[in-house]
C-alpha positions in Angstrom: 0.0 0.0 0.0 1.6 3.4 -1.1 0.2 6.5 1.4 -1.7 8.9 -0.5 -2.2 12.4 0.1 -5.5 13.1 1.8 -6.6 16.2 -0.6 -6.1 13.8 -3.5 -8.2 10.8 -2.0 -10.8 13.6 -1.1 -10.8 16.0 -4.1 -10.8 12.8 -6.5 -14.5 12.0 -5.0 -17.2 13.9 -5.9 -19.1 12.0 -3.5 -17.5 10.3 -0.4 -20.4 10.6 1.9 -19.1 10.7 5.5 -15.4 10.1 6.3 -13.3 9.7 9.7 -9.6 10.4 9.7 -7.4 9.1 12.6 -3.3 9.7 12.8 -0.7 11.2 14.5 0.3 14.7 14.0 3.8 15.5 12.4 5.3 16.2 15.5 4.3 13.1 17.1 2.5 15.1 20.2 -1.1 14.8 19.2 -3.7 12.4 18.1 -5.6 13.5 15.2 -9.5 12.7 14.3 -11.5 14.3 11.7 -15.2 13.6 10.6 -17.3 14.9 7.8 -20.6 14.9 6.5 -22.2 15.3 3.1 -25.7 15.4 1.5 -27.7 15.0 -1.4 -31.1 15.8 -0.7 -32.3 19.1 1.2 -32.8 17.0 4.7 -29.3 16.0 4.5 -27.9 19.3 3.6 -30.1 21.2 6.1 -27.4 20.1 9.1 -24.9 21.6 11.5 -22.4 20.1 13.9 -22.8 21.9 17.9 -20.3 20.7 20.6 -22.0 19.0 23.0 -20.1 18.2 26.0 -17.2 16.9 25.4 -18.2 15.8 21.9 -20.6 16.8 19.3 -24.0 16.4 17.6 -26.0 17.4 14.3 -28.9 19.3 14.5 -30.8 20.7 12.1 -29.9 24.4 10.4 -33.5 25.3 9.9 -36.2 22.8 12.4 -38.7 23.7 10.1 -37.2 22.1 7.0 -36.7 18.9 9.2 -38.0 15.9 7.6 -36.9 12.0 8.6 -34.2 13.0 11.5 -33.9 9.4 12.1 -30.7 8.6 10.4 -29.3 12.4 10.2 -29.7 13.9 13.7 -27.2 12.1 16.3 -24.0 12.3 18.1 -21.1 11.8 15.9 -18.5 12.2 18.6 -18.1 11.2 22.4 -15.7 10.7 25.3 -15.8 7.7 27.1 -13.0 7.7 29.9 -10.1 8.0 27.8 -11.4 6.7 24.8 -12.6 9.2 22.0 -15.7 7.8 19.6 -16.5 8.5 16.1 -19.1 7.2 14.0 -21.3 8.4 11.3 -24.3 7.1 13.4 -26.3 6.6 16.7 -24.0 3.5 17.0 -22.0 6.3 18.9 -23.9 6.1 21.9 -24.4 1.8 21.3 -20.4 1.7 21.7 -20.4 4.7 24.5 -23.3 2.6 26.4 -21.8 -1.1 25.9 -17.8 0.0 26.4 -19.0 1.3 29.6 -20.8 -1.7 30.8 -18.0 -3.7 30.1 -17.8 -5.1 26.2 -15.4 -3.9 23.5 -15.6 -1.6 20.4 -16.1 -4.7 18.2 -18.4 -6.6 20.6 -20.7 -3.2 21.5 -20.7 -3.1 16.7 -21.5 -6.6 16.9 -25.2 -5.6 18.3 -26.0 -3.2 14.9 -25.4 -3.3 11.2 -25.9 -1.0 7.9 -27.9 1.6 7.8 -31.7 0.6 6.7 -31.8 2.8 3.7 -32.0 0.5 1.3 -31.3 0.4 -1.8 -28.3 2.1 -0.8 -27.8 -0.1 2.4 -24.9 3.0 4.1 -22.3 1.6 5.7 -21.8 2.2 9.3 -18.4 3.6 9.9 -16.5 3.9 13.1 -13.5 4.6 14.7 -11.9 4.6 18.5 -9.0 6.0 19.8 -7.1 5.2 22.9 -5.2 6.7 24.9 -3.5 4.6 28.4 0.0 5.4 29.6 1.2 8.6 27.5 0.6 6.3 24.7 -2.5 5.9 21.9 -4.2 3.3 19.5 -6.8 3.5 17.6 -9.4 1.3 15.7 -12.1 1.4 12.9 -14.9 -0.5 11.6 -17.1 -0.8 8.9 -20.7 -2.9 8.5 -21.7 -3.0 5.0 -23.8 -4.9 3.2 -22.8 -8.3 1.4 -22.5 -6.5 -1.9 -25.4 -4.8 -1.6 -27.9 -7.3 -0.5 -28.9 -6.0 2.6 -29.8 -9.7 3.9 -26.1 -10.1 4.8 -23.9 -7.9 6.7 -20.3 -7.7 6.6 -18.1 -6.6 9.4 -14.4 -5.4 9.4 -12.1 -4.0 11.9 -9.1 -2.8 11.2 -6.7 -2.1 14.2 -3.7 0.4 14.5 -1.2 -0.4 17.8 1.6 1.9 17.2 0.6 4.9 14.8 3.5 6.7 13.6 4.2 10.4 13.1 2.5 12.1 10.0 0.5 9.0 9.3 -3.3 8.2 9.5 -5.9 6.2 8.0 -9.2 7.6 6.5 -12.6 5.5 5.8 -15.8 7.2 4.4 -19.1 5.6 3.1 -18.9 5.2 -0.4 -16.7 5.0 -3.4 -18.6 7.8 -5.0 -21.5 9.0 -6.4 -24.0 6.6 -8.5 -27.8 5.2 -7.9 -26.9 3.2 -5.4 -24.2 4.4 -4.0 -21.7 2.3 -3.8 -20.0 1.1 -0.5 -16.7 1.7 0.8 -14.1 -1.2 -0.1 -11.0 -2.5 1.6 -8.7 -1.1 4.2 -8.7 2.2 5.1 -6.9 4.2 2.9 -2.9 5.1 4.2 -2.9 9.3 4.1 -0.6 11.6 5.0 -1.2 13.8 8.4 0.4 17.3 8.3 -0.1 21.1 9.6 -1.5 22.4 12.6 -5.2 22.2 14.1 -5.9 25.2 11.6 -4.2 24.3 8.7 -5.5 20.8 8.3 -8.9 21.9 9.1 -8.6 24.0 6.4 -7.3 21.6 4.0 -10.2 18.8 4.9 -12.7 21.7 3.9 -11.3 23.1 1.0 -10.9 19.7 -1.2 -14.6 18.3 0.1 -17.2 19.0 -3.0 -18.2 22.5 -2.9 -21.9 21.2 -3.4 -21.8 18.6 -1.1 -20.3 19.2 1.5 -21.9 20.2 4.8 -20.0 19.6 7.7 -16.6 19.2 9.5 -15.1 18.5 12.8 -11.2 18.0 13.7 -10.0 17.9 17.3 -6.3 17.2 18.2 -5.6 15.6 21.5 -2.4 16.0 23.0 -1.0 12.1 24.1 0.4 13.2 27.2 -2.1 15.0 28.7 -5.2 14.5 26.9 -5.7 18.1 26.6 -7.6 18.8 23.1 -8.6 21.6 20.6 -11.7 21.4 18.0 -12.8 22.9 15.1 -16.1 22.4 13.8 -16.9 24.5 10.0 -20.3 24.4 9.0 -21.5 25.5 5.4 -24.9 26.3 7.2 -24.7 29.6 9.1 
């Protein structure tokens, strides 16, 4: 696998659909996490992310353009102890409820699949990072359909022990645009992590689909300490 640069895997899709980055910062100091949302359709693109706590949800730009908020309005990012989640669903608070009662990140994704929007069958996507010791790990996961027959479910985690400086790993929901959309494949793609907070925010947003996109979070957690800084853009203001 040869690492790619992380504008070019997201510039050269018009349509990824929601992505998570994870890595380690240049410098080796901080953990890294980014997660995006796009849309389609007016309900999807009528979205912002708020911090909430220690993490963050979506909620709707306009409440009275809200249609179906079942698979749009959630908490894409929470704190567990000393464990960061990200997911591109309510299987946030399934992993925050089941880690804390005991089970694993793959045993709490064990209890959910794909989203039910068939024909397109989305891809659940998550990722966990750890942090014990002045050190950090991470994880991610993806259920997808068999395919795209939704009566089989595929599940795949893919577990980093010792990330390195400058490198990360980037999943998203779908290949690219088409009708259906077509499900992530493989491993997590091998990217390039560089710049501060700031300039990799601003990176992230810039090569995301100008009609598309919709939404962007990137914190940076310092290993050490666990001290953290956000940035959350939003196309809705």
């Amino acid at each position: 696998m040869e690492m790619q640069l992380l504008e070019n895997e997201l510039s050269g899709c018009a349509y990824p659909g929601r992505g998570i980055v994870i890595g380690k910062s240049e410098d080796g100091t901080k953990a890294v996490t980014a997660y995006f949302i796009m849309g389609r359709s007016a309900n999807s693109r009528n979205r912002v992310f708020v911090e909430d706590g220690e993490g963050i949800r979506t909620q709707a730009f306009d409440e009275s353009k809200l249609e179906d908020p079942s698979l749009i309005i959630y908490a894409p990012v929470r704190v567990l102890n000393n464990s960061t989640i990200v997911t591109n669903g309510d299987q946030t608070d399934t992993i925050y409820d089941l880690m804390k009662a005991g089970k694993t990140f793959e045993q709490s994704l064990r209890t959910r699949k794909f989203e039910p929007d068939e024909p397109n069958f989305t891809p659940r996507i998550s990722g966990i990072l750890n942090f014990e010791n002045g050190e950090f790990d991470y994880a991610m996961s993806i259920l997808k359909s068999n395919n795209g027959n939704g009566a089989a479910c595929n599940r795949y985690t893919f577990s980093y022990e010792t990330p390195l400086a400058g490198e990360g790993r980037f999943i998203h929901t779908y290949m690219g645009d088409g009708s259906p959309l077509p499900s992530f494949e493989g491993e997590p793609a091998w990217v390039k992590i560089s710049g501060d907070i700031d300039s990799f925010t601003d990176m992230l947003w810039n090569n995301l689909n100008e009609d598309n996109k919709v939404s962007l979070f990137v914190r940076f957690i310092d290993i050490k300490t666990g001290k953290y800084e956000t940035r959350i853009i939003n196309k809705n203001k």
